[in-house]
Each structure stands twice: as structure tokens, then as C-alpha cells.
N, C-alpha and C positions, 0 to 999 in steps of 0.2 A: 688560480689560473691553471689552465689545462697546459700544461708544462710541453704535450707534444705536438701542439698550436699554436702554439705560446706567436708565435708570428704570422702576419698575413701579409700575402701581396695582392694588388687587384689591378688588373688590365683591361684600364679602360678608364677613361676620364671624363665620361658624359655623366650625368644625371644620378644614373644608377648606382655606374660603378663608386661616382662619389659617396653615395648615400649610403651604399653596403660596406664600404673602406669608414666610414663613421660608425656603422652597426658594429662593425668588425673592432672598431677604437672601444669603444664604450663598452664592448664586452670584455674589456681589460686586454686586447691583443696589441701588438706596435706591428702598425699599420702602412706600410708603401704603396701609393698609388702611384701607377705606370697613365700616364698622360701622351698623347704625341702632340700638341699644343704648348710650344715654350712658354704663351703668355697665361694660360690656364697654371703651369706647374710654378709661375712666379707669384700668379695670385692667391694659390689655394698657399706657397710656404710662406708668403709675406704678409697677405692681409688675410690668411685662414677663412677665405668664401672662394667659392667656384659660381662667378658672376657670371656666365657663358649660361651655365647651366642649373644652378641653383642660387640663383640672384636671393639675398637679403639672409640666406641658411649663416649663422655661425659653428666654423668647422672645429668643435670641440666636442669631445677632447682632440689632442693635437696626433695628427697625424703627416706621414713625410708625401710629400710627391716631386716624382723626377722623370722626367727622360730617359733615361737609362734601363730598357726591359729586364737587362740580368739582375738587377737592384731589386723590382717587384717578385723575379724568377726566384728567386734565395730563398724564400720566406717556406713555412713548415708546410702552409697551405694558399692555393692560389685561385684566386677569384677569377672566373673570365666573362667580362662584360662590355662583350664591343658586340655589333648586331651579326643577326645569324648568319648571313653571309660571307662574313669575313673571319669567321671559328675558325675553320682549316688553314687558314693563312697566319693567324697569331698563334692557337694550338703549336704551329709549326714553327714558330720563332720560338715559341717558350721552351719547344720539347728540351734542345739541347742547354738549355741555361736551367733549368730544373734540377734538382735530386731524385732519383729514381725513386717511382710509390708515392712521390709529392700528391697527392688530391689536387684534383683540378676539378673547380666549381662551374660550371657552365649556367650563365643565368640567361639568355639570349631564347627566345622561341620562335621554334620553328622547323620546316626541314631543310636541308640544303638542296638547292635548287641544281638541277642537271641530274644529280644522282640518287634525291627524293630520301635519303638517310635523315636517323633521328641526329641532332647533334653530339650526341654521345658517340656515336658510331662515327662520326664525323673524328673526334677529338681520339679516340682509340686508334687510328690508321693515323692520324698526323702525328702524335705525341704518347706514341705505344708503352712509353715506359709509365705515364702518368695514370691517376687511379681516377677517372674520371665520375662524377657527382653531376647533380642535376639541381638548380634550387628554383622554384617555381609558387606559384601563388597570389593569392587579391592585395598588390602591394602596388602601389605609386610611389616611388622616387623620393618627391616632395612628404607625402606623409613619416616615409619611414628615415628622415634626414632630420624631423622637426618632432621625432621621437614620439611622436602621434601611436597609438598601440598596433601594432601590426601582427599575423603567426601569415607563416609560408611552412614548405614542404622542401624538406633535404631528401634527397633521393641516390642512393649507391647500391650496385649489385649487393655488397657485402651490409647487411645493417648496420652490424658495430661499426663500421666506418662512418655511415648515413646519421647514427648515434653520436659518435664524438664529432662531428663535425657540428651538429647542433645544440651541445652542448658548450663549442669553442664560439659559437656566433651568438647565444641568446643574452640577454638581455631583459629588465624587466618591460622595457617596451616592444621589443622584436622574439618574437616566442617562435622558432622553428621543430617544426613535426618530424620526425626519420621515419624514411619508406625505404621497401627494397626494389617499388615498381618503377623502377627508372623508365620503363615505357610508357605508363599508366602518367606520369607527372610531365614528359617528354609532350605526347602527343595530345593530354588537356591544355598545357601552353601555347602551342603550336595551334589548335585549331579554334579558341577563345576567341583569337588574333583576327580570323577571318569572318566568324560570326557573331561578333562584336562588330564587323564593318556592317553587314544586311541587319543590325542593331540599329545603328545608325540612320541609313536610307529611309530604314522604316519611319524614322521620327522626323528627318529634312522633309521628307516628301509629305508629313502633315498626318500620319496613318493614324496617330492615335495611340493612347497607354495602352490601350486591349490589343490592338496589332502589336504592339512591340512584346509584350507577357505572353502574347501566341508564340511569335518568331522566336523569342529566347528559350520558350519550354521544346519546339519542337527541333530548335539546332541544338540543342542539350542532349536531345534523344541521338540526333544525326550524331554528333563528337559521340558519344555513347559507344553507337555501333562501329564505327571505324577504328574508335580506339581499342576495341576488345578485339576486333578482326587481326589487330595488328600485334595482340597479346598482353593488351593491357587487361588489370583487375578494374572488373566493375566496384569495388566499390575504391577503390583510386579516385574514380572519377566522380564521384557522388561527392569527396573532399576539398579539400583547399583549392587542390591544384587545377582542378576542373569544374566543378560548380561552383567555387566560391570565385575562381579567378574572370570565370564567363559571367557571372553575376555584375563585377564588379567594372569588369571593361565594356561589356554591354551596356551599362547604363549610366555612365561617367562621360561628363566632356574633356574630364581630364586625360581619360584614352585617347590615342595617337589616333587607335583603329576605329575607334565609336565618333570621332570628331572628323576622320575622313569622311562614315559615312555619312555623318551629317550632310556634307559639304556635298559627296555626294547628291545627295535624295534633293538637296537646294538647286542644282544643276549646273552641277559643275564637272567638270570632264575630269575620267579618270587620268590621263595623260598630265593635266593640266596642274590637279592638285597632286601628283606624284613628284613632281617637278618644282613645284612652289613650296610646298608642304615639307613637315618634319617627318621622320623614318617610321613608316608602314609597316611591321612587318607580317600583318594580314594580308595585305598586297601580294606578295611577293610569294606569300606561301600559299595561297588560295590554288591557285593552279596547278602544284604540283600534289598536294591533297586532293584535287580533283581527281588527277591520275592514280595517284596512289588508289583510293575508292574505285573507279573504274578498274583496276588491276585486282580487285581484293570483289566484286561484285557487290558494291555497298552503294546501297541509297543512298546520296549526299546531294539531295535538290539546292538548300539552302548555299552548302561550298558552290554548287555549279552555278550556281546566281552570281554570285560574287566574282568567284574565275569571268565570268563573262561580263561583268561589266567592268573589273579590272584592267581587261584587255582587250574594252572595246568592241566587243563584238554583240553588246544586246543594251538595250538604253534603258532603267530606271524602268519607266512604264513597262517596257515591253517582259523584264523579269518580275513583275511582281503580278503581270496581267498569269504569265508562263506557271507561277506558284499556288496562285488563286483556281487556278483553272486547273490544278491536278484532281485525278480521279480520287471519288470518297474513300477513305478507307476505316477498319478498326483503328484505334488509335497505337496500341501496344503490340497489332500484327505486327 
């Protein structure tokens, strides 16, 4: 055991965070999961399943979950996995119950809305003392809970940190990579998110496997350019955490964002399925990726597809009439 990890805590009791507080178990760590559902944190210590969110999983090896955030805060290193919009606000509970230099894993994508930041930059202004990480990659919840083989992408300014932190989480089913492109892993999760939804559309609306292997080569190219604009390593994104993670959300109904779009391109209103529906958060980050791109002068047809029918303001038909009808060009200009 890696004696200066030897503990994890994880914040957040959904799907994920369970699943990675199990990765985190089996990699020989003793594991606290921070829950805000009393009946979840009774279910997961009494009958060891998280039935809310991963109905039929056996939560072994045994791990603790409570109520109590300074209980998860303690631990050598801490998981945060509650959705990207609400980083800044638990960031902010955790800063002061942590140990200073504590690593704080940010698994959440996307950017923060209002202020267009990666989450990292987020977590650095709320929780300045903590060493904030990134972990990103083509992973589903449910695969990596039922020990199904998985590799994702740790990411830290410092490598040796991005290093022992993927040494404290692996496992022979869960294989994590160490980067130092915290932007490069940052902003392939974040934009997978959104173009993984016009993944989607493309198949509700009936287009076809060759329309969909168009649309995913050519939003691949888009995440490409905006990701380097914003200072990511081209080949960052060529990896896990960008091609393998858009691969894998692209073409899954198991995706949040690939099942909206579905729901989408069937004709269903973005309002409607925002509102009925489980957490998006291609949704939410589509439109400020757009801006971001407009701000940075980056081609992003595919994001602005999405921006616009996330928010209503272009119908199905009308953006894909709008992509069809763009002028020819070289393909690699």
C-alpha cells in the first residue's frame, strides 16, 4: 500500500462517486464516502449496495459512508465528484476541513458556467490550499463498479503527484495513466459532453451510421482546435481523455449526453428533456464552449449546433439543414 494515500475520501454519492470510492477500496485504500442522502449513507453501511444509483452492484470490498463532509475531508486524498456546477460550492466546504497539499481529484466535466473556467481553476480560487488533479476518461460508473477493465487519465501540474496518485487508485481492473496536461484532459471532458449530444440527434433523427462516423470525426477535429487554443497538448487529445472518452460517449446509450441526444433528434424539446431527464452536462456546458470559441476565434459549427438547440433557439431540422449547407472546404485546412 502506498502509505501516503493509504486513505481516500470521496464527495459525492451518486453513481460515480460510488464507483470510484470501490476503485479507491480494491486498490487496498479505506475508503469514506461523503453522501448528502441519509437513506443512501444507510443503505450503502447496512446492506453495502447504493440502490438509488447503482441498483444490484455488491459494494465490496467494504467501504465507510456518512454524512459527515469533515469525515470524507480527513483522508490523505480526496475524490470530488458531484456535477460541475456545484465544484465551487463543495471545493468550498472542503477547503477548510482538509489538510493543506491534500490532492483534490476533480472528476466532474466541464466549465463553470458564468465565469467559462476549467474546473481546476475553479477548485484553486475555492480551496487554495488543496493540490488540485483532474481524473478524466472512457469510463461508465456501472462498468467501473462491476470491475469490468477500465484505464482513464490522472492529470496534475506536478507529474509525480499525477504519478502517485495513479498508483494509489490502480487496480488490476482500473488502470489510470499520469498526465501533466491538466488542460489537455480538462477540456477533452468537457467538450465529449457536448458533442456526444449532436452524436446523438444524429441517430434520433434516423441520419445513419455514416452520418454519425462524419459527425464524430469532424467534432473530434472541432475539440481538437479549441482545445489547443486554450493550451492543451495535441497529443493529450488524441488519448484517453479525448478520443477515447468522445468515442465512448458518442456512441453509448449508456451516456447521459448521447441519450439526450437521442431523445433529442426523436423530438423532444430541449426544455422538456432538461427537466424530466438525468444530469446533462453537455447541456449546460455547450453554450459557454461556444463563447469560449467565439472569444478565442475558433471554428466550432458542431458546439454552436448544440448551444442552439439546448436553448431553443434552432429546431433539429433547422441545425442540421444549417451544417449540411456549410461551404466545401479542405478537410485538414
Amino acid at each position: 500500500m502506498t502509505s501516503r494515500f493509504a486513505s481516500v475520501g470521496v464527495a459525492g454519492g451518486g453513481a460515480w462517486g460510488t464507483a470510484l470510492a470501490l476503485a479507491a477500496a480494491r486498490a487496498g485504500r479505506t475508503v469514506t464516502l461523503w453522501a448528502r442522502d441519509p437513506a443512501a449513507v444507510e443503505a450503502i453501511n447496512a446492506r453495502r449496495e447504493n440502490p438509488a444509483h447503482l441498483p444490484g452492484v455488491r459494494l465490496d470490498p467494504p467501504l465507510e459512508a456518512t454524512t459527515d463532509l469533515a469525515r470524507a475531508a480527513a483522508a490523505d486524498l480526496v475524490i470530488l465528484s458531484t456535477p460541475a456546477q456545484t465544484t465551487r460550492a463543495v471545493a468550498g466546504a472542503l477547503a477548510p476541513l482538509m489538510r493543506p497539499d491534500t490532492p483534490l481529484v476533480i472528476t466532474a466535466k466541464g466549465f463553470e458556467a458564468g465565469t467559462g473556467l476549467l474546473l481546476a481553476d475553479v477548485v484553486a480560487a475555492a480551496a487554495p490550499a488543496a493540490r488540485p488533479a483532474v481524473l478524466s476518461g472512457p469510463s461508465f460508473a456501472a462498468d467501473v463498479a462491476r470491475s469490468l477493465p477500465t484505464a482513464v487519465t490522472i492529470a496534475a501540474a506536478d507529474i509525480a503527484l499525477a504519478e502517485a496518485l495513479a498508483r494509489a487508485l490502480a487496480s488490476p481492473f482500473f488502470r489510470p495513466y499520469a498526465s501533466d496536461d491538466v488542460i489537455g484532459v480538462e477540456v477533452g471532458g468537457a467538450l465529449k459532453n457536448v458533442l456526444a449530444i449532436a452524436s446523438g440527434v444524429v441517430i434520433g433523427r434516423g441520419l445513419g451510421a455514416s452520418a454519425q462516423a462524419a459527425l464524430i470525426a469532424r467534432a473530434f477535429a472541432e475539440l481538437m482546435r479549441l482545445a489547443v487554443a486554450l493550451g492543451a497538448r495535441a497529443e493529450t487529445l488524441t488519448g484517453l481523455s479525448g478520443f477515447g472518452d468522445l468515442v465512448l460517449t458518442a456512441t453509448s446509450r449508456q451516456s447521459r449526453n448521447f441519450a439526450f441526444g437521442v431523445a433529442l433528434g426523436e423530438g423532444g424539446s430541449a426544455a422538456a428533456l432538461k427537466e424530466a431527464g438525468p444530469l446533462v452536462e453537455g447541456a449546460k456546458t455547450a453554450p459557454v464552449a461556444l463563447a469560449i470559441a467565439a472569444r478565442l476565434g475558433i471554428d466550432a459549427p458542431v458546439t454552436a449546433a448544440v448551444a442552439a438547440l439546448v436553448e431553443g433557439r434552432a429546431g433539429v431540422d433547422q441545425v442540421i439543414g444549417e451544417l449540411l449547407a456549410r461551404p466545401l472546404k479542405r478537410e485538414t485546412a
